[in-house]
N, C-alpha and C positions, 0 to 999 in steps of 0.2 A: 490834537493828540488823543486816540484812544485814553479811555478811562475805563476800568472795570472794579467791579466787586470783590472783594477779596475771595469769597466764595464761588467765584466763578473763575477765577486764576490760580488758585491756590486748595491744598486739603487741610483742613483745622481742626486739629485733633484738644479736644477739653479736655485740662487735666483731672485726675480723680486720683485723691489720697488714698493708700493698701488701709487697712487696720492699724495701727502701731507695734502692732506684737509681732508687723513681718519687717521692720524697721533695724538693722543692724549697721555696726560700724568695722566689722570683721569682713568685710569685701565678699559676702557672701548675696549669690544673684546679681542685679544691675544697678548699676550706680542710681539715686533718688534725689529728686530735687524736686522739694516743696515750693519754692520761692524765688525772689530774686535773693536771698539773703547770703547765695553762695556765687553769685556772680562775679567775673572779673571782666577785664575791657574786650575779651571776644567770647572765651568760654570761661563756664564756671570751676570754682573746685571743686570735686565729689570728697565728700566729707560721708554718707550715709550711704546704705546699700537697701535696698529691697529685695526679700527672697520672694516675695509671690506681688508681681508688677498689675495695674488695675491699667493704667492706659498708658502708650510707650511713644516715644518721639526716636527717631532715627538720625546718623551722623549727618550733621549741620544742616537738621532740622532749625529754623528761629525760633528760639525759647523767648516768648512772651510774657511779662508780669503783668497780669490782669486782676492781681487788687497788693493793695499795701507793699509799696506805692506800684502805681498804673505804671505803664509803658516802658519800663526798664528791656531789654533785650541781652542779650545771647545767643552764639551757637551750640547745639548739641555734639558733646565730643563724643559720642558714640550713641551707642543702642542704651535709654536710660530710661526709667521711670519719673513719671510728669505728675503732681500734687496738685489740688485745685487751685494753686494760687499762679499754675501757668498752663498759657496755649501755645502748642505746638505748631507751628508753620512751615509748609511745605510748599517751596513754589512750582508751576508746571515745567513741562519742559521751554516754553516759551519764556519763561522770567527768567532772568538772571538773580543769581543766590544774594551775592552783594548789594546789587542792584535794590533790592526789596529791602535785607539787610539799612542801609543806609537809606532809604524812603523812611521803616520804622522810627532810624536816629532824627531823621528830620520829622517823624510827627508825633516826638512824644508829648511833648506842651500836650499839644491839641488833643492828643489821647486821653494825660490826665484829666483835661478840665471836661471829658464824659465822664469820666467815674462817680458817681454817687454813693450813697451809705453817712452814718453818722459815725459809728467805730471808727471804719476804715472805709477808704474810696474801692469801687470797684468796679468793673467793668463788666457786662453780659456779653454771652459768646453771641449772641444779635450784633452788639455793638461791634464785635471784633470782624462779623465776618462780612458787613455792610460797610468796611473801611473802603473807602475809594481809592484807588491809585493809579495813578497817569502810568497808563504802558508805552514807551514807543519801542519802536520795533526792536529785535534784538539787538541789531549794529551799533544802534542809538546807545542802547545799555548800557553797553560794554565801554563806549566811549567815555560816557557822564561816567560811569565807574572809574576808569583810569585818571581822569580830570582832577574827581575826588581826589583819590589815592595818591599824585601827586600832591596836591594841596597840602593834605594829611600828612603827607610825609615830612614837607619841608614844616610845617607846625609842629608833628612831634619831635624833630629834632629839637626844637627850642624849647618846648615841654618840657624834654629828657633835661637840657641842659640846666632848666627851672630847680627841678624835682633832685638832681645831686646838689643844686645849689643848698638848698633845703636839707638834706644829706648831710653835706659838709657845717653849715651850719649847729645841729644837732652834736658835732662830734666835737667839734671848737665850742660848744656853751661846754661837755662833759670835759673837753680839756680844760679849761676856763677856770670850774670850779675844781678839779683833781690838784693844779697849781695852787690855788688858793689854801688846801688844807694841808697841803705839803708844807706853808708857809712861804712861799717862794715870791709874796706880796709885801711880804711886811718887814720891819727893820728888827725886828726880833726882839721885842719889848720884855724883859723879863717878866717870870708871873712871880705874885707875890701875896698868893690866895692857897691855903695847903688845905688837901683833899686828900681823899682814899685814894692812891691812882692806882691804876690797874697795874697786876703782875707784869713782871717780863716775861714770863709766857705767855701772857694774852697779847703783848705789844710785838714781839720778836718777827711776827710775818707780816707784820702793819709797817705801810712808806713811810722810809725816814723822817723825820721832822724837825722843826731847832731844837739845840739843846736846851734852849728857854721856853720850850714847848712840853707839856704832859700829854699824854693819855691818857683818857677815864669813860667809864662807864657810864653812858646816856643819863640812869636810873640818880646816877650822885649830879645830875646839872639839874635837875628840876623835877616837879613831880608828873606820873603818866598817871594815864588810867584810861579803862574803856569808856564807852557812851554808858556801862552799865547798865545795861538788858538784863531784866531776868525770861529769857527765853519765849516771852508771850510774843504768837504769830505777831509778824512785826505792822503788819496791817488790822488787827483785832480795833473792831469801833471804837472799846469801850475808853482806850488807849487816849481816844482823840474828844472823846465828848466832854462839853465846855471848856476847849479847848483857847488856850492863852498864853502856851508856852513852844515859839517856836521848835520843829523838830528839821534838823537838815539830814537828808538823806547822803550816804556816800557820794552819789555822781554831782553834788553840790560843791563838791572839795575838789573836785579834777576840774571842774566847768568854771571857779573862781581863777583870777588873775592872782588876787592877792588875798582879797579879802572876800568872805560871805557874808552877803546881806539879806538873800533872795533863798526864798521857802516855800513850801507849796502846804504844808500840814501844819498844827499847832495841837503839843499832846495839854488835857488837861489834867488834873489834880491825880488821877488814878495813874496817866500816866507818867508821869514827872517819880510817883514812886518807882516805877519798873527803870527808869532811867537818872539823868544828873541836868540839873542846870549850868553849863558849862556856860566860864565870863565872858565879857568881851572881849576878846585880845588873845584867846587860848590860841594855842598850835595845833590845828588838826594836822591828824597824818591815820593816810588809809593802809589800812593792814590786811583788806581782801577783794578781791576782782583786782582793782588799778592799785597795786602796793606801790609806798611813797611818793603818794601827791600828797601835797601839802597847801593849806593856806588857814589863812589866819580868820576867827571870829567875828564878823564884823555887826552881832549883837549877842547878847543872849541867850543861848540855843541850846538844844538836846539834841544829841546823835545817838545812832547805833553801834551797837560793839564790835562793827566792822571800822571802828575810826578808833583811835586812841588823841586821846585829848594832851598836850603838855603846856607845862606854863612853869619857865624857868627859873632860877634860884637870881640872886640879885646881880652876883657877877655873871652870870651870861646874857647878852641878847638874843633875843625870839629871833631874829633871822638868822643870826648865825646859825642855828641848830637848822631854821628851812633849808639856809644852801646846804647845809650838809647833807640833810637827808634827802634832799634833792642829787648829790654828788654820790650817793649811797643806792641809786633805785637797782643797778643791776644786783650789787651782792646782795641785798634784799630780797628780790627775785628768786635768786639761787639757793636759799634758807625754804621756798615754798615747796611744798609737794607736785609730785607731779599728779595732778588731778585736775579736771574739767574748771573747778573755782579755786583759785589762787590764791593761795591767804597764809599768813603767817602769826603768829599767836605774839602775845604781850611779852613777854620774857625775853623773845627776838630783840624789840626794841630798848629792851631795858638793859640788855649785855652789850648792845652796840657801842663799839667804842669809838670814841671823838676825840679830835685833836683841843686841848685846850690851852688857850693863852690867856692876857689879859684884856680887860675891857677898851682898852687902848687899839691893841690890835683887832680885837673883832670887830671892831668901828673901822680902820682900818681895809681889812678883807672887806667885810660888806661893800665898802665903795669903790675897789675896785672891782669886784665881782658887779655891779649892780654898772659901772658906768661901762664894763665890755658887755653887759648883757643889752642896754641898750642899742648898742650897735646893732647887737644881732637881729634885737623886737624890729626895728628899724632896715634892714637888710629883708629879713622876711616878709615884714609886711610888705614893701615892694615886690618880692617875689610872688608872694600870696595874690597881688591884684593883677600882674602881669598872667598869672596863672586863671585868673579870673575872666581875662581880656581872651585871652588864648581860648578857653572855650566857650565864648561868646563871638568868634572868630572863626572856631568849630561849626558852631551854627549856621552863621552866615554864608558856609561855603554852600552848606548842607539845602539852605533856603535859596541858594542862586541856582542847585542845581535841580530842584523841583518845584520851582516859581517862575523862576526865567531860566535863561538858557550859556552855556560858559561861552 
């Protein structure tokens, strides 16, 4: 089989970023894409615009990622602006679009593992245009391409079927816990712990609950508070030198299952003033980018005032208060502004009102909330590696059709 050079089959056009000052999100001039960072599974989404274009790719040109990370693909939905972090691919009239298309999917590995650099991996427009590729003749193409496309097809039907599974799960853990704080778990244990409880105005548009059920205000079950920043850049050295007191960042709280154990920084003495040593066992809960995730302390730690810390009064348990604000992330959400970082302020969480029972019953809820949740970790995780298999399944088609032959 014929082989040739990329550069000898193909035009390759190097991306080059405008200035930032011709960078708009008002749809003014042509769509811009820096990166793969706006890609989807054929084209990307324009999110940016450039009014004054430095180097341009045309419709369903191959949009190539050529550093952080290497070999991702796309096609161009139209006439766009190309950033350095992609190259533009244009086949002759001899190659078929797909055909090269789907050669890319099958050599990204091998793609990757040229990239060099220490930041980030990258690839030189040498590397890209000395890519070798088996041509055969047009007829050939078109065939190996339908072959695929078959294949492809009947995989993503099972995909699709994967990915609602997933879907549905996601909607059943939210019904799950909605039933739970409805009370609709438990035998309706009277409470017999008196509190401030919230008005009948604040309760009157909040789901019924039993009559041996209160409503109260997050702020009277335990105490909050921020990580207690006082505003110094949150990467400042001085922050961290002799440092000895773990610091967990936000995306620490979303990346935990249950509990944080794992750090990457430790503020010392000067920092520990600008912030709190929160105990072991506190409830984090995020209050900007990912509002309400939640997990639990699993040493020691200082956070930033993107988290609010809680640690509950004696009649409640710590998890109770997780499923709930777990049960709570969309109306949470909907308190945020509409702005680029999503965040919502302390007073949010301190107004928040919770359904409260007795310790009988939160024990209770917990276990049945915890023994349908397993089902689901359990369900997923099966779906999760089927899903795994499937594009490992993907490849293999991709490898049978440019290593041997269908």
């Amino acid at each position: 089989m014929l082989t040739m050079k990329l550069k000898e089959c193909c035009t390759v056009i190097a991306g080059q970023s405008p200035e930032s000052k011709y960078y708009n999100t008002e749809g003014i001039g042509i769509p811009f894409f820096q990166g793969k960072a706006d890609f989807g599974e054929v084209y990307p989404t324009i999110r940016v615009y450039c009014s004054q274009p430095t180097k341009i790719a045309e419709k369903d040109d191959i949009l190539l990622s050529v550093r952080a990370p290497v070999g991702a693909t796309n096609l161009s939905p139209g006439k766009v602006c190309i950033g350095r972090g992609l190259t533009a691919i244009r086949p002759s009239a001899d190659l078929d679009l797909k055909y090269l298309l789907y050669f890319f999917r099958y050599y990204e590995v091998q793609l990757q593992e040229k990239g060099t650099g220490t930041t980030f991996k990258a690839i030189t427009q040498d590397v890209v245009k000395n890519i070798e590729i088996p041509i055969p003749d047009i007829d050939e193409q078109k065939r190996i391409v339908s072959k695929v496309d078959e294949l492809f097809s009947e995989l993503d039907n099972g995909v699709e079927t994967l990915k609602k599974t997933k879907q549905q799960l996601a909607v059943y853990r939210q019904a799950v816990l909605k039933e739970a704080f409805e009370g609709k778990f438990t035998a309706h244990i009277p409470c017999d712990v008196e509190l401030s409880w919230a008005s009948e105005e604040e309760t009157k548009s909040l789901p019924a609950i039993p009559k041996e059920w209160q409503y109260i205000a997050l702020s009277n079950l335990g105490d909050l508070g921020r990580g207690k920043s006082k505003h110094r850049p949150r990467n400042d050295p001085k922050l961290f030198e002799g440092g000895k007191y773990p610091f967990l960042q936000t995306g620490k709280v979303k990346a935990a299952k249950q509990y944080i154990t794992e750090y990457s920084k430790m503020y010392g003495e000067f920092g520990l003033q600008q912030s709190k040593l929160w105990p072991k066992g506190t409830l984090c809960i995020t209050i900007a980018a990912n509002i309400a995730e939640t997990a639990f302390l699993g040493i020691d730690a200082c956070f930033p005032d993107s988290v609010v810390g809680f640690t509950p009064y004696e009649h409640i348990i710590p998890e109770y208060i997780k499923y709930f604000i777990e049960s709570q992330k969309l109306r949470l959400w909907a308190f945020a502004p509409a702005t680029a970082q999503k965040n919502i302020n302390l007073d949010t969480l301190e107004n928040l009102i919770v359904p409260y029972c007795s310790v009988e019953e939160q024990q209770l809820v917990i276990a049945k909330i915890e023994a349908r949740m397993t089902i689901c970790d359990s369900i997923e995780q099966t779906v999760d590696i089927a899903l795994q298999q499937a594009e490992a399944m993907r490849q293999s088609i991709l490898k049978k059709a440019f290593e041997e032959s269908f």
